[in-house]
N, C-alpha and C positions, 0 to 999 in steps of 0.2 A: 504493500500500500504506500511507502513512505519513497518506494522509487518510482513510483507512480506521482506520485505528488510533485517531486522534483522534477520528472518527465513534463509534467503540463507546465509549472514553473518554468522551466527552460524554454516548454513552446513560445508562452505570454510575451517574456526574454526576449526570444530571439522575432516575434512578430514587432514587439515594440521599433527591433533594430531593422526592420525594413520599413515601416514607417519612417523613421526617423530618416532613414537614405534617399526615400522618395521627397519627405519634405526638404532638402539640399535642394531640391530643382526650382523651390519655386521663395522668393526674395520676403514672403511676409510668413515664410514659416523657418526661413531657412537658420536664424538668427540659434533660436532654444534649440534646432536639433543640431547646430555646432557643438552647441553648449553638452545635450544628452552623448550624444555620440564620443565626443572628445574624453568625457567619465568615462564612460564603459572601453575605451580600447584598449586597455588592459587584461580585461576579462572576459572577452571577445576574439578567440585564438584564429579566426577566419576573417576578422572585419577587413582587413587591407581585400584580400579577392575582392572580396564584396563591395565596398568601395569602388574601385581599381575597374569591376566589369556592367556596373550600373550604369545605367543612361544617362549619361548628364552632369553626373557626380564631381567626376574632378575638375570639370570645367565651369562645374559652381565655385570649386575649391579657389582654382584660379583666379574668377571671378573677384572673390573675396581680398585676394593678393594683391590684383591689379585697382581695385577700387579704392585701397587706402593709399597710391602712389602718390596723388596728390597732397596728401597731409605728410608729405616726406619734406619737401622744400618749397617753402617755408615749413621750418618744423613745428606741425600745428596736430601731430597727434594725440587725442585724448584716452586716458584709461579708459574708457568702454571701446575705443575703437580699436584698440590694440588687445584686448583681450578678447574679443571677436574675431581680430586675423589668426590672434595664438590658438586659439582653437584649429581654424581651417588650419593652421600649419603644425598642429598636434596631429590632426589626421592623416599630414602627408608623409609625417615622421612615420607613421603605421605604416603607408605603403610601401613608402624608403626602407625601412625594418624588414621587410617579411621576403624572403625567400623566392617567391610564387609571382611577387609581382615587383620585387627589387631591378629585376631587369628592363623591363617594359618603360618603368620612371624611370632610367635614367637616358635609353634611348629616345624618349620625347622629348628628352634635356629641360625639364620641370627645375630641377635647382638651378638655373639659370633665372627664374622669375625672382628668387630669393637675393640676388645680389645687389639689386637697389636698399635693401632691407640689409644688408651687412657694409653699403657704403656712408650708413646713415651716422653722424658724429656727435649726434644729441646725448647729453649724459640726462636728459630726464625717465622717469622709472618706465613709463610706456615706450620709449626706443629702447629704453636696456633690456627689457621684456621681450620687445621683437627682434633683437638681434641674438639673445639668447636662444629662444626659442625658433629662428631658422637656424643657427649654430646648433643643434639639437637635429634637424634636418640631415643635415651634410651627417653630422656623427656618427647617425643609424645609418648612412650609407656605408661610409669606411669602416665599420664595427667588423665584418666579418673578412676585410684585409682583400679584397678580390681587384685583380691587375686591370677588370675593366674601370672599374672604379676609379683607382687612384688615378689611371692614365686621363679621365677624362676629366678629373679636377684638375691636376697639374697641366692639363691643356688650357683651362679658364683661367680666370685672374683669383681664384680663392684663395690663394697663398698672399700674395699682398694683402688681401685685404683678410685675412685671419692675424698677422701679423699686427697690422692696426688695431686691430680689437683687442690686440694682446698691450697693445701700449697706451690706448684713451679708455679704453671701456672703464664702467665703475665697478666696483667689487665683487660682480655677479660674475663679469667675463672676461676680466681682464688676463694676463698672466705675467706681463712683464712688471706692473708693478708690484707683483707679489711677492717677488723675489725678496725685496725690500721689505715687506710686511713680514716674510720668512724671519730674515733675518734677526728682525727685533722678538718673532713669538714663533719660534721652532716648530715645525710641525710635518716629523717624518714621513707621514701618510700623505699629504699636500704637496710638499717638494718632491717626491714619486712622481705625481701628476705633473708636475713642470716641467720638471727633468724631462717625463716622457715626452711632450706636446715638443718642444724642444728641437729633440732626436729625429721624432717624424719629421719638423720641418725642416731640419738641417741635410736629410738624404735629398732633398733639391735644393739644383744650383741656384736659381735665382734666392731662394729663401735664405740660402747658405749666405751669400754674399751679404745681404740684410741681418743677419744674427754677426757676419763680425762685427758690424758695424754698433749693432745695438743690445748684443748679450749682455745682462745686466755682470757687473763684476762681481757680483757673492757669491757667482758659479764660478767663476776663474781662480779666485782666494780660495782660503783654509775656513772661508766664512761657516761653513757646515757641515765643517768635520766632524766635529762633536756627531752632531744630528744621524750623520751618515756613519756612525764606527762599526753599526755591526748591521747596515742596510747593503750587502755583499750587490743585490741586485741593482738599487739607484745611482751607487759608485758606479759599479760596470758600464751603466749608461753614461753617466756624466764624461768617464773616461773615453768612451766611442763619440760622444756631444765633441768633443775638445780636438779628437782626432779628425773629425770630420770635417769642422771649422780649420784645421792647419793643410788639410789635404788642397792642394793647385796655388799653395802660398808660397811664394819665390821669396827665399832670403840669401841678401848680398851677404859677402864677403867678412863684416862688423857683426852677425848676427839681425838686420835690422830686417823686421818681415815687409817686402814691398807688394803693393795690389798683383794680382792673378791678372795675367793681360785677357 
């Protein structure tokens, strides 16, 4: 009886989640089932298909992306408006994520609508929102490390500009000035994370050339030795970080390292 009960519970469920797909098509319902839909995609292990092969769906998504472009510049985005696209682009993180339909988004090149939204330099909390939250996009792309992927970022401009989000953003997405926040309040599990972001960007050339220029110095110092004595795995990285940055550095004759021609 009790798996019975969960059975029609699941039908009610999973009927709610087709309404809610069909209202995406239409602009005076579409707002609450961003809202429903974005909840549930957690606990929804097929919603990307579902999304991905309904009528209309992503191209409401988009919809949604391209309609706040105008409050980009002049930066005139408001908290309900920016929490309305986080949604649409919580659902696209779903598609980006899933296996099934990971391929198909990136062949329509969909993360490319998201780069107005990561050129944006606003430090108020509705741009730090939307740029988090398409940085959250891109992440569930790279998450399972596949060659189509990385090649087709490193063909875009997302390396500059993840770069910059690493040196204006506020506290939510920044990382280069963390380093600096590190420094004063140690935090092994955190500098892992930097370290790592770091490493990825440093295996391309153009990023490389931009981290010598702007590697913060408390990775280059003894600034986190302490922190690192018995983290065998963020040393190993910082040591490969350092190698990678000296690799195509010509040094004269006096030791002095001069630019990579």
């Amino acid at each position: 009886m009790h798996s019975l009960n969960a059975t029609a519970l699941g039908q009610v469920d999973r009927e709610k989640i087709y309404t809610w797909i069909n209202e995406l098509s239409s602009p005076e319902t579409r707002e609450n089932a961003l809202l429903e839909l974005s909840k549930k995609r957690e606990s929804v292990p097929d919603l990307a298909p579902m999304l991905w092969h309904s009528f209309g769906t992503i191209a409401a998504l988009l919809q949604e992306i391209v309609n706040i472009y105008p409050s980009i510049n002049p930066p005139t985005l408001t908290a309900h408006q920016s929490n309305r696209v986080c949604n649409a682009l919580a659902l696209l993180q779903c598609v980006a994520s899933h296996p099934e339909t990971r391929s198909a988004f990136l062949s329509a090149h969909i993360p490319l609508f998201l780069y107005p939204f990561l050129h944006t330099v606003s430090k108020t909390r509705p741009f730090e929102y939307l740029r988090l939250t398409s940085l959250g996009v891109i992440g569930a792309l790279v998450k399972p490390d596949e060659q189509d992927v990385i090649n087709f970022l490193l063909t875009t401009e997302i390396i500059p500009l993840c770069l910059r989000i690493m040196e204006s953003g506020s506290e939510l997405s920044k990382t280069g000035k963390m380093v600096l926040a590190l420094s004063k309040e140690p935090s092994a599990r955190l500098l892992k994370h930097v370290v790592r972001c770091y490493l990825r960007l440093s295996d391309n050339p153009r990023a490389r050339e931009a981290l010598r220029q702007c590697l913060p110095d408390q990775l280059k110092d003894n600034t986190f030795a302490t922190v690192l004595k018995d983290d065998t795995t963020t040393k190993r990285w910082l040591a490969q970080l350092m190698k990678n940055l000296q690799e195509g550095v010509v040094t004269d004759p006096r030791g002095i390292p001069l630019p990579a021609q």
